[in-house]
C-alpha positions as a printed Julia matrix, in Angstrom:
433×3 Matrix{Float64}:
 30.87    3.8   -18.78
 27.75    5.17  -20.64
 27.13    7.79  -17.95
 26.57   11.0   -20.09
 23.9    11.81  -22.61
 26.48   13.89  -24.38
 29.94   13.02  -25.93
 33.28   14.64  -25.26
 34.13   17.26  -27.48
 37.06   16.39  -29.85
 40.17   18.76  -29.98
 40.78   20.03  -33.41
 43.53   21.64  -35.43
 42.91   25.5   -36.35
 45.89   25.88  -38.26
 48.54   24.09  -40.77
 50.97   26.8   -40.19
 54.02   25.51  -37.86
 53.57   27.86  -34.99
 55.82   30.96  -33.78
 58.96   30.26  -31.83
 57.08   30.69  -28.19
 58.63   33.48  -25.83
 61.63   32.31  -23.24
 60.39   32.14  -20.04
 59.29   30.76  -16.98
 55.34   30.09  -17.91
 52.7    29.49  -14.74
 49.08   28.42  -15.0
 46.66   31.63  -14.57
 43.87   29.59  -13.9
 44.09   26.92  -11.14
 43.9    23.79  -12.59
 40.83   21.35  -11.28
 43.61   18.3   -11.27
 46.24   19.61   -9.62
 47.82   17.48   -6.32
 49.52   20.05   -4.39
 47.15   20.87   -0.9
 49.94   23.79    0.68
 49.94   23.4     4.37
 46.65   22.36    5.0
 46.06   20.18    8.2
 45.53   16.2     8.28
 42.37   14.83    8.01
 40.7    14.43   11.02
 37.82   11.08   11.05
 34.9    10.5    13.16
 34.99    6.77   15.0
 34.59    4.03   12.46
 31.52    2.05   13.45
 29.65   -1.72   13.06
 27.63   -0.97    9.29
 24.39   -3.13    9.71
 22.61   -1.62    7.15
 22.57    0.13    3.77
 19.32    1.58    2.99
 19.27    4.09    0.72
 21.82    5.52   -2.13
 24.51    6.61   -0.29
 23.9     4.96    3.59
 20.95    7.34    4.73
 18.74    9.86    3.58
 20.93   12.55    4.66
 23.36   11.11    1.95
 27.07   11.41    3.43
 28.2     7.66    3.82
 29.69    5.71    6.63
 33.16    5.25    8.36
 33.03    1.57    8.29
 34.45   -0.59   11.69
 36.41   -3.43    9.19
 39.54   -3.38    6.93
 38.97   -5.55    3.65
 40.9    -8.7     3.0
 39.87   -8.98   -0.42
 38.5   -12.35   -0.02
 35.49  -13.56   -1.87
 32.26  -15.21    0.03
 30.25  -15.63   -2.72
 28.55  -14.62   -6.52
 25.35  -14.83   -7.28
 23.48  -14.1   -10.42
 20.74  -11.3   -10.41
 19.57  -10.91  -13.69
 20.43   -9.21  -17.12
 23.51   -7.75  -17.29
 25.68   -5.06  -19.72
 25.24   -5.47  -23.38
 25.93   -1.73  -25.03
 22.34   -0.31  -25.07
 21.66   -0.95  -21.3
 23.67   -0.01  -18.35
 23.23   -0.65  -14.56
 22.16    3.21  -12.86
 20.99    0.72   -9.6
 23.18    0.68   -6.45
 22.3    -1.7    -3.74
 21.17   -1.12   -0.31
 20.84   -3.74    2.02
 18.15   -4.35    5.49
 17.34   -6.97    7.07
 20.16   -8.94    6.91
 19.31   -9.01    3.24
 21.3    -7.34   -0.04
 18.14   -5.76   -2.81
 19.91   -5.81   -6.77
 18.21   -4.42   -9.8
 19.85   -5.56  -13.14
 19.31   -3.62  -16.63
 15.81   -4.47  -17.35
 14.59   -3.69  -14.08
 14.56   -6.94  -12.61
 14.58   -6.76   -8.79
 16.14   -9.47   -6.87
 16.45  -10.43   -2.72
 19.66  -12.25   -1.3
 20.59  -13.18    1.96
 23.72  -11.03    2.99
 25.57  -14.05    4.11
 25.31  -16.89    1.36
 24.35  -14.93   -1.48
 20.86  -17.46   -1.82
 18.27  -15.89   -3.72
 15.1   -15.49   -1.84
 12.98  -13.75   -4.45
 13.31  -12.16   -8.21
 10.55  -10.06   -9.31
 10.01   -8.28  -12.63
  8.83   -4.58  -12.12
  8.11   -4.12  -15.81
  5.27   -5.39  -17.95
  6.36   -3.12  -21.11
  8.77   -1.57  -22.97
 12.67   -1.13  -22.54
 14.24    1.32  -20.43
 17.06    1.96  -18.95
 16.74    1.11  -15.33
 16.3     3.37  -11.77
 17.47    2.85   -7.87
 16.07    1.89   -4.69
 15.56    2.66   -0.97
 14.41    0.48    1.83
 12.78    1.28    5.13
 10.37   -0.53    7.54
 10.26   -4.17    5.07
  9.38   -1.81    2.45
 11.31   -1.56   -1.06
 10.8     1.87   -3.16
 12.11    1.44   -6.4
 12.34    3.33   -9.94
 12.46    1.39  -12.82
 13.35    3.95  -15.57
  9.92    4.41  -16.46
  7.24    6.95  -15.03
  6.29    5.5   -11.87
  7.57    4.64   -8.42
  7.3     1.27   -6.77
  6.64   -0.25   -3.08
  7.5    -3.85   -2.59
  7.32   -5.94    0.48
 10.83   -6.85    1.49
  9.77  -10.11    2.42
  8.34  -11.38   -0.68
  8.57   -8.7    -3.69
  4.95   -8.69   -3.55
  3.77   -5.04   -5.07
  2.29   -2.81   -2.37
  1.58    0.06   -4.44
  2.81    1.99   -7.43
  2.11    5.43   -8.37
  2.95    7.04  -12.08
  4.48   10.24  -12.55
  4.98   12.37  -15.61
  7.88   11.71  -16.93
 10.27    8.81  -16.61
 12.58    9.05  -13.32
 16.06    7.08  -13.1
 17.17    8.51  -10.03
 17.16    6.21   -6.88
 14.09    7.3    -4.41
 15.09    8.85   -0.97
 12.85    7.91    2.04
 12.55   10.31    5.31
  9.88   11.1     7.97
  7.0     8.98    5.91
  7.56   10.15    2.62
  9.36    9.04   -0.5
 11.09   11.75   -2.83
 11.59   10.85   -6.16
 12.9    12.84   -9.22
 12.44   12.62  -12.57
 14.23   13.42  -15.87
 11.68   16.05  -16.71
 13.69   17.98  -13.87
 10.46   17.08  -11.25
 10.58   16.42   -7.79
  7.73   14.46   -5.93
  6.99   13.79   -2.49
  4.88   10.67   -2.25
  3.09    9.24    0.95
  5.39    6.03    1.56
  2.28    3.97    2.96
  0.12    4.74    0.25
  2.03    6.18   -2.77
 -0.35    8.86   -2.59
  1.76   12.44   -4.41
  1.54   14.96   -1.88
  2.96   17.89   -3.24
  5.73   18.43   -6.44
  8.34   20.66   -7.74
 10.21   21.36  -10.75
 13.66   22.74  -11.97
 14.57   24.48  -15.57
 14.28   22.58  -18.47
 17.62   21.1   -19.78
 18.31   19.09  -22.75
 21.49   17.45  -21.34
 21.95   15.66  -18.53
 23.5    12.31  -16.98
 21.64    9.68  -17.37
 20.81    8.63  -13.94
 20.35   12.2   -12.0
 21.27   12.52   -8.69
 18.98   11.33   -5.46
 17.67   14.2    -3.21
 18.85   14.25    0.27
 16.23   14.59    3.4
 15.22   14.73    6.65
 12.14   15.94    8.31
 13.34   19.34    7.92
 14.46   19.78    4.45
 14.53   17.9     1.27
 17.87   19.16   -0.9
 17.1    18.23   -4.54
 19.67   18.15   -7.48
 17.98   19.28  -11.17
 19.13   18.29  -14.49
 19.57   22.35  -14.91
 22.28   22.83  -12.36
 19.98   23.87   -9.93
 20.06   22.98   -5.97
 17.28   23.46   -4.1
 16.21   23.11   -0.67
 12.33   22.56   -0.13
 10.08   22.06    3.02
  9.1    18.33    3.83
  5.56   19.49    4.49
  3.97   21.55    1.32
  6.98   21.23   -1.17
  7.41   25.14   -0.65
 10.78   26.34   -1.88
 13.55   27.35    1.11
 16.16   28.68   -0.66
 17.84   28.32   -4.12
 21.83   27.83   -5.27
 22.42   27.19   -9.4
 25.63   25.23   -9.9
 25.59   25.93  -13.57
 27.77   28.89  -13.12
 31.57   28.54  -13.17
 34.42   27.08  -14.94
 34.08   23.8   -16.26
 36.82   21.24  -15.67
 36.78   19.43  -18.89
 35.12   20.29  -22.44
 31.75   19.0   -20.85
 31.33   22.37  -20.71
 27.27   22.55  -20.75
 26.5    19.46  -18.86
 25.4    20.89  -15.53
 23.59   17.59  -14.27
 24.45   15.89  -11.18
 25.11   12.25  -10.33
 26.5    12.75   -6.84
 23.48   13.17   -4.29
 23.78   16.0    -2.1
 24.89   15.58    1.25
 22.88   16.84    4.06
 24.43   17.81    7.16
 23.33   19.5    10.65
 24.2    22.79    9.32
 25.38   22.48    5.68
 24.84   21.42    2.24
 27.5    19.8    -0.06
 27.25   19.52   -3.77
 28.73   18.61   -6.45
 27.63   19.02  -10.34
 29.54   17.18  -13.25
 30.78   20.06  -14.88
 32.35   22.71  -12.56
 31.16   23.11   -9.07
 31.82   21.18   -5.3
 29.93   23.78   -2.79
 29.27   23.99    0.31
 26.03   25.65    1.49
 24.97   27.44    4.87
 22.05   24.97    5.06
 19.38   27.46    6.85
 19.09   30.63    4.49
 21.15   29.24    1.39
 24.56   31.13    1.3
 27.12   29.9    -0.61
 30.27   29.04    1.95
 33.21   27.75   -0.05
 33.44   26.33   -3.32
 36.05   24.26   -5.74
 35.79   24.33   -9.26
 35.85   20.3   -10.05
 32.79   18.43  -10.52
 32.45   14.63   -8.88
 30.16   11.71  -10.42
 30.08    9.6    -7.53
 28.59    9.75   -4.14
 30.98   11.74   -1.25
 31.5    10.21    2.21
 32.1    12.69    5.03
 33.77   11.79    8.7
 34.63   14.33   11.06
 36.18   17.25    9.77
 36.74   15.4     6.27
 35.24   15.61    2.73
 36.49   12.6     0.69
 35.01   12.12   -3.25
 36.49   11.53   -6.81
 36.47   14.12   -9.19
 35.06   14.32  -12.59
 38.89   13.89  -13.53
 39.79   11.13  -12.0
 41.32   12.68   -8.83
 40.7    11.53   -5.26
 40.08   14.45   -3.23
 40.46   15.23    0.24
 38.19   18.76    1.52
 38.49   20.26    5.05
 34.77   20.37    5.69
 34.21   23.83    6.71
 35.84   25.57    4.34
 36.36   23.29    1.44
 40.32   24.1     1.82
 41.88   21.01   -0.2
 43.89   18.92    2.1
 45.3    16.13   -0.57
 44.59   15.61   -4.21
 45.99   12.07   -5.13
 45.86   11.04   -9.61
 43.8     7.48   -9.84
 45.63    5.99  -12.26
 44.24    4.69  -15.48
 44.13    0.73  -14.69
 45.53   -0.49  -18.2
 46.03   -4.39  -18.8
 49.81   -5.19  -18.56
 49.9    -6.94  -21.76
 48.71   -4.46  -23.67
 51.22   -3.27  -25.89
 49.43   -0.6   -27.63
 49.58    2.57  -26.79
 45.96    4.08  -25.73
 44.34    6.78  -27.72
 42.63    9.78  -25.94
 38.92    7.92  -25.63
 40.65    4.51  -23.98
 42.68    6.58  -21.89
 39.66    8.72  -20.5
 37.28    5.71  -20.38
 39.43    3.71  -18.43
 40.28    6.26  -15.49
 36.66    5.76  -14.22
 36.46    4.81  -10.63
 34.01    4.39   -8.13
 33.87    5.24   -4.38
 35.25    5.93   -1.75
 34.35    3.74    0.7
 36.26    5.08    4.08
 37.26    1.76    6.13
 39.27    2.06    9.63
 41.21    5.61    8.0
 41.53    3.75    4.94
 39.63    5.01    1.5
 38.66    1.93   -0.9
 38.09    2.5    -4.65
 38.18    0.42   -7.55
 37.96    1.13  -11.3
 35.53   -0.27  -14.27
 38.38   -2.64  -15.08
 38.69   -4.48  -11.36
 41.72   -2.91   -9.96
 41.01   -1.91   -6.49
 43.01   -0.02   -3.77
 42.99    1.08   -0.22
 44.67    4.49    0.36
 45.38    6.15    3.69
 42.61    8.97    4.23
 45.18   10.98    5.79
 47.73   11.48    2.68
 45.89    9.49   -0.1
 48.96    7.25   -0.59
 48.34    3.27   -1.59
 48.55    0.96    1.21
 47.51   -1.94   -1.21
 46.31   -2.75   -4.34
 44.52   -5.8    -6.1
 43.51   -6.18   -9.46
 41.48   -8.7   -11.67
 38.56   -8.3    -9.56
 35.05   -8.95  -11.04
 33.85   -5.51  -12.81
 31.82   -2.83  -11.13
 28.84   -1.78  -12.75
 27.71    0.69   -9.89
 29.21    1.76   -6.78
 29.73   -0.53   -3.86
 28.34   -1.01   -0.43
 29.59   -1.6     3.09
 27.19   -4.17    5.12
 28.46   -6.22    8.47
 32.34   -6.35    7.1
 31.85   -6.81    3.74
 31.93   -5.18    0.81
 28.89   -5.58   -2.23
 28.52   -4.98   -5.86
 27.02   -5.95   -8.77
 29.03   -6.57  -12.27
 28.43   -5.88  -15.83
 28.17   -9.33  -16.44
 24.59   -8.91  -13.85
 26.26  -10.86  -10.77
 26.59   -9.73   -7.07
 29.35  -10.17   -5.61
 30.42  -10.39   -1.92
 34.04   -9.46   -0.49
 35.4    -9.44    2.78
């Protein structure tokens, strides 16, 4: 999947010895284990009224970042593929998730190429370039009022007309940013990977104010977009960090570090984040790659509950509900206000039938990467990086159905007017209803 900057530790051997006869015994875990699929008694999730999705503007719905319960149950039946651009080929990955306005779908491929499509047919109505120079790998997008924002992997944010792709304005920053933009209340927030926030005037590109994290070495490689309104702008740093900062002057509100705690897997210093924060009328959820889901009293900062998995992908909340994957491959049910786990189902690595070999330790955790969820009518869609895709019930997190050979996600998918988006790694999108 090409996600992290830093490889998986290998397990090693200490010893030749043959080891000790162990003790007899009943033996329990002292630590709780981040995988684990027993919830106790904890109540049923309970969902807020799926609605008509008629637009998918920024990374993860809407500024505030929590996703959508979607009006529409997927048949799995494809409208149409359409080429965007340069896909997968080893040295350059897609980081760009859709977003869709005006009945139109926005793509970037690997080499930053931006492309319009109408929603229904899949017809191109205009590819741009947004690079004159040099490789890199590429960013994200927003839309709002027939304007594209748009990071391209190198230092500098973007405005292009939605009607044409012609360049508004661009603005360059100090250091390259791969994170999708976030636009709220006239401004566009941006961060880069030298751990800097900036709030840029969306009609002009002018910076208005900026901020700035603790310098890390390691992070993922696409960062995680800030989440907004017009009273707060939550950013996610490279350092672990999670800071909430006024819309106005940039000034800093409060600060939480997610760096601190026990890591789920032997990433154990990569304290980056790749799920955007999720804004909500009087919380903050988080979740870091290494170790940490939160949730945060949203006006002075307190920490309210936390779980000691990390996520990768974006969360969707409804109602009482927290749904996400974890960093381990589990789909995860939280009760909102107190992050009490409700379910915990395994996502099964989606091997090829005919594959007679048995996988070694890299295949295996390579190919138990999924993205989502998508919640649909009380039903949770994911699919993996090899095009197996299931809806589970967001009550229990048991499979209602499953299909497979689907073409490949290279990012997450979207919801837009009952269908479901998303581009490949061959650099095709691909519409499903």
């Amino acid at each position: 999947m090409g996600l992290t900057l830093m490889a998986a530790l290998a397990g090693c051997s200490w010893f030749d010895e043959t080891p000790e006869k162990p003790l007899e015994g009943e033996r329990k875990p002292v630590l709780q284990q981040a995988d684990e699929t027993a919830a106790g008694n904890a109540a049923a999730p309970n969902l807020a009224p799926p609605r008509a999705v008629t637009a998918w503007p920024q990374e993860n719905a809407s500024a505030v970042q929590i996703g959508v319960h979607a009006n529409f149950t997927p048949t799995f039946e494809q409208v149409w593929d359409t080429p965007i651009g340069d896909g997968e080929d080893g040295r350059r990955i897609f980081t760009a998730r859709p977003v869709a306005a005006e009945g139109k779908i926005f793509a970037m491929d690997t080499s930053g190429n931006v492309s319009s499509l109408d929603a229904v047919t899949g017809k191109t109505l205009w590819h741009v370039s947004t690079r004159r120079r040099g490789e890199a790998l590429a960013g994200g997008m927003a839309v709002n009022n027939s304007v594209l924002y748009l990071t391209n992997g190198l230092a500098q944010v973007m405005a292009l007309s939605t009607q044409n792709g012609a360049l508004l304005w661009h603005t360059d920053l100090d250091s390259p940013t791969r994170t999708a933009p976030t636009v709220s209340d006239g401004k566009v927030y941006a961060v880069t990977r030298g751990d800097q926030v900036y709030a840029l005037n969306a009609a002009t590109g002018k910076i208005l104010w900026q901020d700035h994290g603790l310098q890390e070495l390691a992070g993922v490689i696409a960062g995680a977009a800030p989440a907004a309104d017009s009273d707060m702008v939550i950013v996610a740093y490279v350092s672990g960090e999670l800071t909430a900062l006024s819309p106005g002057n940039g000034s800093v509100l409060w600060n939480d570090n997610l760096a601190v705690g026990r890591p789920e897997n032997n990433l154990a210093t990569l304290h980056d984040f790749r799920t955007p924060p999720a804004l909500l009328n009087d919380m903050v959820l988080a979740a870091n790659f290494a170790s940490n889901t939160v949730g945060v009293e949203r006006r002075l900062g307190d920490r309210i509950w936390g779980q000691n998995f990390g996520a990768l992908q974006p969360i969707t909340v409804s109602g009482d509900t927290i749904f996400m994957i974890s960093t381990n491959a589990q789909l995860v049910a939280l009760a909102r206000d107190t992050g009490t786990k409700l379910w915990s189902q395994a996502l099964p690595p989606p091997l090829p039938k005919d594959n007679d070999d048995e996988p070694d330790e890299d295949e295996l955790r390579h190919q138990r990467y999924w993205y989502g969820p998508l919640l649909m009518n009380g039903q949770l869609f994911v699919i993996s990086e090899t095009g197996t895709a299931q809806l589970r019930d967001a009550k229990t997190g048991n499979v209602i159905k499953e299909v497979k050979e689907l073409p490949i996600p290279a990012e997450n998918p979207i919801i837009l007017n009952n269908m479901i988006y998303w581009v490949t790694t061959e650099g095709e999108l691909v519409a499903y209803r």
